[in-house]
C-alpha positions in Angstrom: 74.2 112.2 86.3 75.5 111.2 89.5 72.5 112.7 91.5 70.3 110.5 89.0 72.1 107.4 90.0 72.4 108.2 93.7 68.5 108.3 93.7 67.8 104.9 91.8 70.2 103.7 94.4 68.4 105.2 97.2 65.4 103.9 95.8 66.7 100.4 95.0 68.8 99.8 98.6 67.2 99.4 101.6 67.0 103.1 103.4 68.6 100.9 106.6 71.1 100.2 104.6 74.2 102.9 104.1 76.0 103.5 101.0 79.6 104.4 101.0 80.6 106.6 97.6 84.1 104.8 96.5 86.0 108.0 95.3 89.2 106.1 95.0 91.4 107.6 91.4 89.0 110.5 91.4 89.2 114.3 91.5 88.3 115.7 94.3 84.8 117.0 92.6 83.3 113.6 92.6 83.7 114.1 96.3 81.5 117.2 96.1 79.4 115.7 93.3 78.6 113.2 95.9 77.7 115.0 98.6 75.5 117.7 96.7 73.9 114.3 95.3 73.1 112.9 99.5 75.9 111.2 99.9 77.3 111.7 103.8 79.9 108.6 103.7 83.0 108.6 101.6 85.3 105.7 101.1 89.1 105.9 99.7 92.0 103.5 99.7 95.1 105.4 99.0 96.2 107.7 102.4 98.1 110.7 100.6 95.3 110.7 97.4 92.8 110.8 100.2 94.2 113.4 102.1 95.2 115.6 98.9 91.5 115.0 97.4 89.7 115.6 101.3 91.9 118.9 101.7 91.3 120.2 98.5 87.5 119.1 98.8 87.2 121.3 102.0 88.8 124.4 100.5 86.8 124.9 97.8 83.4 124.4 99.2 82.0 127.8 99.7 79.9 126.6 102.9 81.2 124.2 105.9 80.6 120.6 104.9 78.5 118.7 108.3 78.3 115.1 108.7 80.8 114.3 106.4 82.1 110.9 107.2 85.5 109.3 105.9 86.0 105.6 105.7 89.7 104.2 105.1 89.2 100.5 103.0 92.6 100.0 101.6 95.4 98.1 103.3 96.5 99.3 106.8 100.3 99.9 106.9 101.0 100.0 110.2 104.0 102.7 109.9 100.5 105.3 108.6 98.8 104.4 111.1 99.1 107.8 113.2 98.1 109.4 109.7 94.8 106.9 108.7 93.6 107.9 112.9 94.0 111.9 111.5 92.8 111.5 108.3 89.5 109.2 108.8 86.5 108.5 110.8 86.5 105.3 110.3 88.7 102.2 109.3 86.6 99.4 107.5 90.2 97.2 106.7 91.7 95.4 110.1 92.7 92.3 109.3 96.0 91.5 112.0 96.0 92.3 115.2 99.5 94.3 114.6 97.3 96.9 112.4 95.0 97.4 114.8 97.8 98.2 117.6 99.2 100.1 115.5 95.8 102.3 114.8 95.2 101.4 118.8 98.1 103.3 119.8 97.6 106.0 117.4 93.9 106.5 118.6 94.7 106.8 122.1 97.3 109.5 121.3 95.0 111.6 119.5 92.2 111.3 122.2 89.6 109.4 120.4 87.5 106.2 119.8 88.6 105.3 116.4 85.2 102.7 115.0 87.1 99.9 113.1 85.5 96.8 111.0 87.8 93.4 110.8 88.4 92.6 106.9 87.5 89.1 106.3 88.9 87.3 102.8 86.6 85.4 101.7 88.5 85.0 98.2 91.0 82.7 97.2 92.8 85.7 94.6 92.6 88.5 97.4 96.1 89.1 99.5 94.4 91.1 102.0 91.9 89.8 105.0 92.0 87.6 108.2 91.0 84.1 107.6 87.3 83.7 108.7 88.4 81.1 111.1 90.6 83.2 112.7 88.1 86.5 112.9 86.8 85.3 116.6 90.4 85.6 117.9 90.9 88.4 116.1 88.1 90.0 117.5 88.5 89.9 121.1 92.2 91.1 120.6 90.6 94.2 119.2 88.3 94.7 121.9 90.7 94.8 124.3 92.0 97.9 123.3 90.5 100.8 124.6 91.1 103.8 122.1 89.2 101.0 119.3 85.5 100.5 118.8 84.9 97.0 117.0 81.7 97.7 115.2 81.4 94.4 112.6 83.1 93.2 109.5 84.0 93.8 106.0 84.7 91.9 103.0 85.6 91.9 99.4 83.3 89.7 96.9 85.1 86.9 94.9 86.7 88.8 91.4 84.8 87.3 88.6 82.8 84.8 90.3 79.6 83.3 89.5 76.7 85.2 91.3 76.2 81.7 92.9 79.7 81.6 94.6 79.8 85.6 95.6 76.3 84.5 97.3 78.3 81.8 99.3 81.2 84.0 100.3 78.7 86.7 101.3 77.3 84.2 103.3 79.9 83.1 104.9 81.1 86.6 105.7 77.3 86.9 107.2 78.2 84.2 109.7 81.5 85.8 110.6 79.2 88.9 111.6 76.6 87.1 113.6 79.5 85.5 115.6 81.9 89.0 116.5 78.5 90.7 116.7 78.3 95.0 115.9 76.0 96.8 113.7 78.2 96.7 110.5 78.6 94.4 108.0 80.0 96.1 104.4 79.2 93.8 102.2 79.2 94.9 98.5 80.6 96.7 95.5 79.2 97.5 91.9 79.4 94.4 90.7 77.5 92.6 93.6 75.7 94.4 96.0 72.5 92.8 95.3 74.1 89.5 96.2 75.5 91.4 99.3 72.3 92.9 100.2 70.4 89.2 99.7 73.1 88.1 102.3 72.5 90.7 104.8 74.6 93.4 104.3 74.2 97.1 106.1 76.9 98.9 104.2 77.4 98.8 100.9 80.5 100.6 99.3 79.7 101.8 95.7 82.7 103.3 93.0 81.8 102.7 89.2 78.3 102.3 89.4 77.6 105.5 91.2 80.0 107.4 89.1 80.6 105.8 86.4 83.6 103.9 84.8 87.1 104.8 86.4 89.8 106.6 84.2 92.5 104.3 83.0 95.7 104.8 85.1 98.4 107.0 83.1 101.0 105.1 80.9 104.5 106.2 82.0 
């Protein structure tokens, strides 16, 4: 099934265009089922699940896994920041500058160019993302670290918005891009990443509709 969706995506999206499997609240097969299916990018948003699910991923897969590429979209704490740098490739969710220090410091410890987006909110319910307004600043405070690698910007789509409004925020999210500059802007979920793609988008970061609904979290 998910090989079966992975191709009508591949045939629906852009082939410029890269597709991030969203395995956040699943087992660590859907990471393999992924993979098997062409996925190379994988996107979580919980540091210990991740690293429990990537672990256990690695260990039971009777060949070495290449090109496998790890993207960290939840909510940078800056006290996990030395564990995000270990644990991913890439880190789509900076949106303070005292995050990206934090992941800065942590990068240059561990010997490496960590690629990081800037999270832009362009909706009035989400807590998390820099004003877009404030994304230029934000920006060339980034770049002045040397152990980071601004490469664009991310965004999360308006919750139950009209498809006209999430096409405005996309758009405005668009503009954001064209002024930081970089070759990533990850636009898009299930629910909208035809609006994102309409708007410009080169990532697209895909959970449900690749694998289907997500289990209902356990009642304590």
């Amino acid at each position: 099934m998910i090989a079966e969706r992975w191709a009508q995506l591949r045939a629906e999206i852009p082939a410029h265009v890269r597709i991030v499997a969203v395995t956040k609240s699943l087992p660590a097969t859907a990471i393999a089922e992924a993979i098997a299916a062409g996925a190379t990018e994988i996107g979580e948003n919980y540091l210990q699940e991740a690293r429990a699910k990537f672990a256990s991923f690695l260990e039971g897969s009777p060949e070495p896994v290449e090109g496998f590429t790890k993207h960290f979209i939840g909510h940078v704490q800056s006290n996990k920041a030395k564990a995000i740098v270990e644990t991913f490739d890439i880190v789509q969710s900076v949106d303070r500058i005292e995050a990206g220090l934090a992941l800065a410091k942590a990068a240059a410890a561990a010997g490496k160019r960590l690629p990081i987006l800037i999270q832009l909110n362009i909706s009035p319910a989400d807590r998390f993302g820099v004003r877009p307004e404030d994304a230029p600043e934000l920006a060339r405070e980034l770049r002045a670290q040397e152990s980071l690698l601004l490469d664009g910007v991310m965004a999360i789509g308006p919750l139950g918005a009209s498809r006209a409004d999430t096409s405005r925020a996309f758009e405005l999210a668009a503009g954001v891009f064209k002024t930081i500059g970089g070759t990533t802007l990850s636009l898009g979920m299930s629910d909208d990443w035809r609006e994102a793609l309409r708007a410009g988008s080169t990532m697209v970061r895909l959970g449900s509709y690749l694998f289907g609904p997500r289990p209902a979290p356990a009642r304590v």
